[in-house]
Backbone as XML, in Angstrom:
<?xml version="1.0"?>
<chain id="A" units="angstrom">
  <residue number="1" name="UNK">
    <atom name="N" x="16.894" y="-144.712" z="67.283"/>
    <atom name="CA" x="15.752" y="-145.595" z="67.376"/>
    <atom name="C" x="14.722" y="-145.043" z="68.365"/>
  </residue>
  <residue number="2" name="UNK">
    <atom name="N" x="15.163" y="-144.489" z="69.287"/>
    <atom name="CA" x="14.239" y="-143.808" z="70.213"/>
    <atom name="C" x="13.574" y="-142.625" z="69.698"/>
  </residue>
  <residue number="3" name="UNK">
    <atom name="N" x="14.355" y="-142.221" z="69.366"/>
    <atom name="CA" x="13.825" y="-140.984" z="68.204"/>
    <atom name="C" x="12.160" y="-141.528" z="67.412"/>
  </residue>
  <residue number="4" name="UNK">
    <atom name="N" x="12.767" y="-142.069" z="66.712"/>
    <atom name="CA" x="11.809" y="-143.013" z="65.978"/>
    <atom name="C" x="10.510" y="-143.123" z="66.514"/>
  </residue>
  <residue number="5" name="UNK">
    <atom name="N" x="10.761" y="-143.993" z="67.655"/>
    <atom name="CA" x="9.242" y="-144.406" z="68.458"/>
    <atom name="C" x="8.763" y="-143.084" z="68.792"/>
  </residue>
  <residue number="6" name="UNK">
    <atom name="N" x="9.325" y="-142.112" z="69.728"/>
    <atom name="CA" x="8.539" y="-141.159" z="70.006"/>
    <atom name="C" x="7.692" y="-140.189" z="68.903"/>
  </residue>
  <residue number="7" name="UNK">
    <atom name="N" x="8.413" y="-140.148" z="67.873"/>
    <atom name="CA" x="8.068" y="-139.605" z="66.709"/>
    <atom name="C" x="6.945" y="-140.331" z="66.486"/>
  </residue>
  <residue number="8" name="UNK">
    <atom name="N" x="6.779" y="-141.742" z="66.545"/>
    <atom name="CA" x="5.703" y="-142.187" z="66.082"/>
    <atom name="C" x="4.998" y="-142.227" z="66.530"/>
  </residue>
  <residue number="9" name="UNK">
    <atom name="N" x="4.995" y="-142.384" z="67.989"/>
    <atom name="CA" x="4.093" y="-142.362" z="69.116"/>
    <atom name="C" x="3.242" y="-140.762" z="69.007"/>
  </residue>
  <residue number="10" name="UNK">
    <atom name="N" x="4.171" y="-140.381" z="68.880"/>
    <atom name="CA" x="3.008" y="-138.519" z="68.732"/>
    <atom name="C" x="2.450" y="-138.050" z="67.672"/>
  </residue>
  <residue number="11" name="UNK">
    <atom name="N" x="2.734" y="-138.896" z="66.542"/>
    <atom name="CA" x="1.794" y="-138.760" z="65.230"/>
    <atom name="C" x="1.026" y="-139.774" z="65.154"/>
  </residue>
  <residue number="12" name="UNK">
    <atom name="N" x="0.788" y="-140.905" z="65.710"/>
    <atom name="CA" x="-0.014" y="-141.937" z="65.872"/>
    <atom name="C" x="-1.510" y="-141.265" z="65.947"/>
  </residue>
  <residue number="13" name="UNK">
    <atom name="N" x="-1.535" y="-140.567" z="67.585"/>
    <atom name="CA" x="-2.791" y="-139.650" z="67.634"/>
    <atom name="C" x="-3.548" y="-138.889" z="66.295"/>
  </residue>
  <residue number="14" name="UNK">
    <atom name="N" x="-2.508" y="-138.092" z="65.832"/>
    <atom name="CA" x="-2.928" y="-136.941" z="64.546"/>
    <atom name="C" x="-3.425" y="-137.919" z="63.796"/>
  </residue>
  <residue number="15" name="UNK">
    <atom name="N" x="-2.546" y="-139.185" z="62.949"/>
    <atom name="CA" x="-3.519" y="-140.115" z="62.246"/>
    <atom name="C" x="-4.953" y="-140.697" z="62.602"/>
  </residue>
  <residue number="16" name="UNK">
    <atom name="N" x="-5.052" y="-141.004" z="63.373"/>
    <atom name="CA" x="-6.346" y="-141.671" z="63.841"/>
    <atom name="C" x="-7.352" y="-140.254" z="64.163"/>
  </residue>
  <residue number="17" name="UNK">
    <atom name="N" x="-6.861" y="-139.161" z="64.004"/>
    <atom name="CA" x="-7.998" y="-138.329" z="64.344"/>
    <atom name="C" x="-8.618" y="-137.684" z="63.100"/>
  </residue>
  <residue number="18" name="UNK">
    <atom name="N" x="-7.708" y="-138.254" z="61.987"/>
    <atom name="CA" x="-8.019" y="-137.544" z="60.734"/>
    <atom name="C" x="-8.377" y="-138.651" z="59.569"/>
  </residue>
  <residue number="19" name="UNK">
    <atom name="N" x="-9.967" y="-138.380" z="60.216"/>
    <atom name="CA" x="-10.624" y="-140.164" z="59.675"/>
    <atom name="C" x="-12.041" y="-138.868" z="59.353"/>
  </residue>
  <residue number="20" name="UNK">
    <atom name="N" x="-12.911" y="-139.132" z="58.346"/>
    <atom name="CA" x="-13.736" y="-138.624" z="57.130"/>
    <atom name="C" x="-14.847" y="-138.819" z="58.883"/>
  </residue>
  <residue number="21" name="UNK">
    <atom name="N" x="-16.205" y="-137.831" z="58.511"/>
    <atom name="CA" x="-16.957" y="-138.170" z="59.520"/>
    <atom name="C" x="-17.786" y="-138.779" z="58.627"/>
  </residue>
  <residue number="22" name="UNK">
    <atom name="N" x="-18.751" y="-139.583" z="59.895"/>
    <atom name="CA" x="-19.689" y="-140.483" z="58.872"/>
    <atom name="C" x="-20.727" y="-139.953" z="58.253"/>
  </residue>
  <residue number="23" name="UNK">
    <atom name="N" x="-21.131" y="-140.195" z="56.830"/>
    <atom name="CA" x="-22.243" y="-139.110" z="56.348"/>
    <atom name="C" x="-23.554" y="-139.176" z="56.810"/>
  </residue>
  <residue number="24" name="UNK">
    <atom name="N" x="-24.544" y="-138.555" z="56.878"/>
    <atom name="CA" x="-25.863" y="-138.871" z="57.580"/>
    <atom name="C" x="-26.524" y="-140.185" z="56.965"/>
  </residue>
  <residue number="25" name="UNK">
    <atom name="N" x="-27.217" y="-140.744" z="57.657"/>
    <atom name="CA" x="-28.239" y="-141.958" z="56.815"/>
    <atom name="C" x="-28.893" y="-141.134" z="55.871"/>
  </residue>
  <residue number="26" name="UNK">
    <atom name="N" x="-28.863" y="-141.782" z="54.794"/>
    <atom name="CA" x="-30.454" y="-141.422" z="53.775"/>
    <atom name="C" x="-31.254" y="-141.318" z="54.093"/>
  </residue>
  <residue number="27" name="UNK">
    <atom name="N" x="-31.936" y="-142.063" z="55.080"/>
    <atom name="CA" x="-33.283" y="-142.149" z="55.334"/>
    <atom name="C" x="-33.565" y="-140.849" z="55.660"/>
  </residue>
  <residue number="28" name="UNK">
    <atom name="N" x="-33.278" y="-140.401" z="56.368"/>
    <atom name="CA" x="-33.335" y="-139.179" z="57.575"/>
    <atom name="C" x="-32.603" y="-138.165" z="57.173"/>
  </residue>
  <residue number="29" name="UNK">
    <atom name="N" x="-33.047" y="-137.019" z="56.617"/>
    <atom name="CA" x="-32.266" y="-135.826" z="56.244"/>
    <atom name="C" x="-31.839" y="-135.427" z="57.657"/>
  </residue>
  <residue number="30" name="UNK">
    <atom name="N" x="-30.625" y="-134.611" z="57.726"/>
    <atom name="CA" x="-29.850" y="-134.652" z="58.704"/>
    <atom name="C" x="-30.770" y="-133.111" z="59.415"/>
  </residue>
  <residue number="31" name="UNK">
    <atom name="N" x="-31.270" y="-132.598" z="60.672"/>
    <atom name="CA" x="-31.711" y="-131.983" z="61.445"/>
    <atom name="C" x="-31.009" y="-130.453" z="61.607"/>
  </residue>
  <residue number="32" name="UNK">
    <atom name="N" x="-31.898" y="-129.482" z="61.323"/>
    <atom name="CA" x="-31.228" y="-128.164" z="60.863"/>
    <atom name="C" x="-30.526" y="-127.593" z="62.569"/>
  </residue>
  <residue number="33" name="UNK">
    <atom name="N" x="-29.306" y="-126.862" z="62.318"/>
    <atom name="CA" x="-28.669" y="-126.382" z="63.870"/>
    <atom name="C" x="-29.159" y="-125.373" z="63.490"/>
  </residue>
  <residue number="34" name="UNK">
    <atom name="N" x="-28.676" y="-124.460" z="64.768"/>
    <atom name="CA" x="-28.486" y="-122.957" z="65.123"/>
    <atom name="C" x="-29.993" y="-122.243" z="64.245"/>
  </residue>
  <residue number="35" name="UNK">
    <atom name="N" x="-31.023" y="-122.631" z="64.511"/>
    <atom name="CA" x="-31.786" y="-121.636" z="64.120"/>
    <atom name="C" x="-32.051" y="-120.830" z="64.748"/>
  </residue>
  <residue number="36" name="UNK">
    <atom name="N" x="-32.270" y="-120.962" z="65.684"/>
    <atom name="CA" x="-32.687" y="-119.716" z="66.825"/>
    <atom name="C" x="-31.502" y="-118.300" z="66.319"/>
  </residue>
  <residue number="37" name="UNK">
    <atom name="N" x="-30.059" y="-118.736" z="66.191"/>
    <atom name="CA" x="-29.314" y="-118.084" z="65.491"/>
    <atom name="C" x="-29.716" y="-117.103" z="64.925"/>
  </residue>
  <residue number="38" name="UNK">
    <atom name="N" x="-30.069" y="-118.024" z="63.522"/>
    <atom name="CA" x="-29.885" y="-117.266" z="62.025"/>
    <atom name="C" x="-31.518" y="-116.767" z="62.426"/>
  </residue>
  <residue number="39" name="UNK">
    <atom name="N" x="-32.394" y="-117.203" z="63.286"/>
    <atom name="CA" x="-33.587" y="-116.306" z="62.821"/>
    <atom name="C" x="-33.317" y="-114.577" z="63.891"/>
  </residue>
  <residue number="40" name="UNK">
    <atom name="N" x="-32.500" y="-114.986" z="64.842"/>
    <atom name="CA" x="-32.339" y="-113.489" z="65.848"/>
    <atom name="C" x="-31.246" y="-112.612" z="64.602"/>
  </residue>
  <residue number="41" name="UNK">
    <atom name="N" x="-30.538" y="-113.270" z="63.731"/>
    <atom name="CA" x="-30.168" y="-112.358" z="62.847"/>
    <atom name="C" x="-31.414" y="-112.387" z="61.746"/>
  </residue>
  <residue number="42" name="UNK">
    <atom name="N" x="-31.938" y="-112.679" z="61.318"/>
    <atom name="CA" x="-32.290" y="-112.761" z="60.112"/>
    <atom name="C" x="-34.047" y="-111.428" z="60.757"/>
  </residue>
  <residue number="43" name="UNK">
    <atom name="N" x="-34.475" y="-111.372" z="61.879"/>
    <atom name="CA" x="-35.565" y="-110.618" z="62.238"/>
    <atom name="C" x="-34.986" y="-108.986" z="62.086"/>
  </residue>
  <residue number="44" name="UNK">
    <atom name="N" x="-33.569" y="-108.471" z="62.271"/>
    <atom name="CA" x="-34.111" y="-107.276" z="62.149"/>
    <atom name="C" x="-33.513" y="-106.930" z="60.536"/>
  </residue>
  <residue number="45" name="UNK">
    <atom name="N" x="-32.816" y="-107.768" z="59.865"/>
    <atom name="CA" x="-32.827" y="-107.422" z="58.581"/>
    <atom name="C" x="-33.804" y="-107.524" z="57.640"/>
  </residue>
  <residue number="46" name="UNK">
    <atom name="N" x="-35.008" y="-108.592" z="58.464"/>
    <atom name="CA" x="-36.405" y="-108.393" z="57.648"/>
    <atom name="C" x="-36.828" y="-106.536" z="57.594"/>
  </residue>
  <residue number="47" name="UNK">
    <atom name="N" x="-37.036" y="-106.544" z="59.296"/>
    <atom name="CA" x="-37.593" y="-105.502" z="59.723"/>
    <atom name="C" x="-36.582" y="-104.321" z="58.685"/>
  </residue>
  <residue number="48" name="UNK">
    <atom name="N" x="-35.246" y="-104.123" z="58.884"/>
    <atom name="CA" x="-34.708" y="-103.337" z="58.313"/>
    <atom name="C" x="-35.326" y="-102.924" z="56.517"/>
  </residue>
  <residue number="49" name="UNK">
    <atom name="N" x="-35.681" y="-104.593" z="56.173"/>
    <atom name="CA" x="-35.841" y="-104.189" z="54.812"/>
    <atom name="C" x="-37.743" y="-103.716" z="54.564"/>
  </residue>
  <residue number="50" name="UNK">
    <atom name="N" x="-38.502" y="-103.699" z="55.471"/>
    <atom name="CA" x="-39.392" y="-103.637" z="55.920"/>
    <atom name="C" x="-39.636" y="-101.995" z="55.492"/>
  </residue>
  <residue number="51" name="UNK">
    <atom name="N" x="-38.752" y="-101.486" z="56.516"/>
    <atom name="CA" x="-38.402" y="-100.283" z="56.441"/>
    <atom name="C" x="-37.873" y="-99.494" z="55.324"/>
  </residue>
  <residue number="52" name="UNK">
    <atom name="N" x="-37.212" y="-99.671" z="54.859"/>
    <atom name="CA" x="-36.717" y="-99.683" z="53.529"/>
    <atom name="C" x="-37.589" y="-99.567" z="52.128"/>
  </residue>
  <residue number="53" name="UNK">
    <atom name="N" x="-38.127" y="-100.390" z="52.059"/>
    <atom name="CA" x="-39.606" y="-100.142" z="51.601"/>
    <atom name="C" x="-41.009" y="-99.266" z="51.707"/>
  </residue>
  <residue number="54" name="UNK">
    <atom name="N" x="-41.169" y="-98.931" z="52.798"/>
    <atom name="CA" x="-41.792" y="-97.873" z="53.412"/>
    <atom name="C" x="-41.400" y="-96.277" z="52.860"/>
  </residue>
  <residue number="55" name="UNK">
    <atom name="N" x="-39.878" y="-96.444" z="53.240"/>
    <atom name="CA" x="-38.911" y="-95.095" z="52.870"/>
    <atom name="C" x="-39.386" y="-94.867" z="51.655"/>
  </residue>
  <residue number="56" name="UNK">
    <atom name="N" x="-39.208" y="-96.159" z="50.922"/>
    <atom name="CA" x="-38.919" y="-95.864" z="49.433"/>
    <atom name="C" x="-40.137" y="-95.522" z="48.469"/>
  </residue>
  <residue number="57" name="UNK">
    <atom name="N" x="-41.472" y="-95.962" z="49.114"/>
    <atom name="CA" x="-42.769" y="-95.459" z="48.710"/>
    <atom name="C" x="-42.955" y="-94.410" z="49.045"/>
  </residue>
  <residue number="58" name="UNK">
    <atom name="N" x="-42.691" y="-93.343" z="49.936"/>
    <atom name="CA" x="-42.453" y="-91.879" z="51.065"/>
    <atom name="C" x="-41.628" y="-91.254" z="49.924"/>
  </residue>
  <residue number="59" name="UNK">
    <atom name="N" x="-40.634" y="-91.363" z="49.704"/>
    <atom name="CA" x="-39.594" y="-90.717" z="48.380"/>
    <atom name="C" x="-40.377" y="-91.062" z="47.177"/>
  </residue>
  <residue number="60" name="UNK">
    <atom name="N" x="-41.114" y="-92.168" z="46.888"/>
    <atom name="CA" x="-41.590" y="-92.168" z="45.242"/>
    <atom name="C" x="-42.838" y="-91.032" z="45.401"/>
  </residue>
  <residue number="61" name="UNK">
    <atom name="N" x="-43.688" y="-91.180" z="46.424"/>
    <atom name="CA" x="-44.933" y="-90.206" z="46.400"/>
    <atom name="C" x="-44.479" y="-88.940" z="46.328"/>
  </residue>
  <residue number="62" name="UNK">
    <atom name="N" x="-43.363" y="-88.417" z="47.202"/>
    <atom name="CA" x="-42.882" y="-87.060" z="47.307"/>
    <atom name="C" x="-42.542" y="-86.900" z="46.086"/>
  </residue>
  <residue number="63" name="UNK">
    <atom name="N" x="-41.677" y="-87.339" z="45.264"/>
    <atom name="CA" x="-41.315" y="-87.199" z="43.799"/>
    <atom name="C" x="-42.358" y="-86.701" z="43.168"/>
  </residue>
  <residue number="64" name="UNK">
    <atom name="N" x="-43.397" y="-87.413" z="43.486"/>
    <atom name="CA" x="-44.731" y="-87.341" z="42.310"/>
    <atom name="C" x="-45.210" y="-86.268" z="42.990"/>
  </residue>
  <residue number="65" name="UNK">
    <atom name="N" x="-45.625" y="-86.072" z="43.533"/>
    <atom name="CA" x="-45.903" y="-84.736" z="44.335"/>
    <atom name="C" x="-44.948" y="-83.629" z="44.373"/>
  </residue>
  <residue number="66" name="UNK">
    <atom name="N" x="-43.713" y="-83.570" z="43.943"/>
    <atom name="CA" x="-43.073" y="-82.481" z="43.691"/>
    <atom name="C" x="-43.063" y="-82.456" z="42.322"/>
  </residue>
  <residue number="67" name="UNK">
    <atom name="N" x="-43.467" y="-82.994" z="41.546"/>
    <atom name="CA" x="-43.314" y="-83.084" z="39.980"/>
    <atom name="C" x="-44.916" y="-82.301" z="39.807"/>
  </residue>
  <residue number="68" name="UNK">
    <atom name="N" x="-45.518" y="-83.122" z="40.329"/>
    <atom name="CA" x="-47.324" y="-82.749" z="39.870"/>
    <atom name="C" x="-47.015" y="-80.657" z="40.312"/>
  </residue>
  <residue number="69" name="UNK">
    <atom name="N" x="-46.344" y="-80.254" z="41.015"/>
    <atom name="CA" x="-46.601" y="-78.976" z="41.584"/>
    <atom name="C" x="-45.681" y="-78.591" z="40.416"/>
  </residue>
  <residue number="70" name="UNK">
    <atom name="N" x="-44.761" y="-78.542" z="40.473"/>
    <atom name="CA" x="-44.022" y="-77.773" z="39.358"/>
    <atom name="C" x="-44.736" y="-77.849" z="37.672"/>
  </residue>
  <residue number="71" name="UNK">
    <atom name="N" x="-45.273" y="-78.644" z="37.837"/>
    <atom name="CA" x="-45.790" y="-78.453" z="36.191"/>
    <atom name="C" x="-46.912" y="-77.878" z="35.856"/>
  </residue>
</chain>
């Protein structure tokens, strides 16, 4: 019987903590986190693709420019 209670007594906690959270009101779309975050990641993969682009106009002109000479 003692068994019992303590058993219950220490899963008592775990139940009551595993309750649904409440969903946001409708009214009010719920307020965006961590941007500062996702924008300190998200600035140099702009920049990266930034770059990337640049490259890739530098390689298309050279192409055309090594094509225009050979022919």
């Amino acid at each position: 019987m003692n068994k019992m209670l303590c058993m219950g007594l220490l899963i008592l906690p775990l139940l009551a903590a595993c309750k649904r959270p409440e969903p946001p009101s409708p009214e009010r779309p719920p307020e965006p986190q961590a941007t500062a975050l996702r924008d300190a990641i998200r600035q140099p993969l702009d920049k990266a693709k930034a770059a990337q682009q640049v490259t890739d106009q530098a390689a298309e002109q050279q192409r055309a420019a090594i094509d225009a000479a050979t022919r």
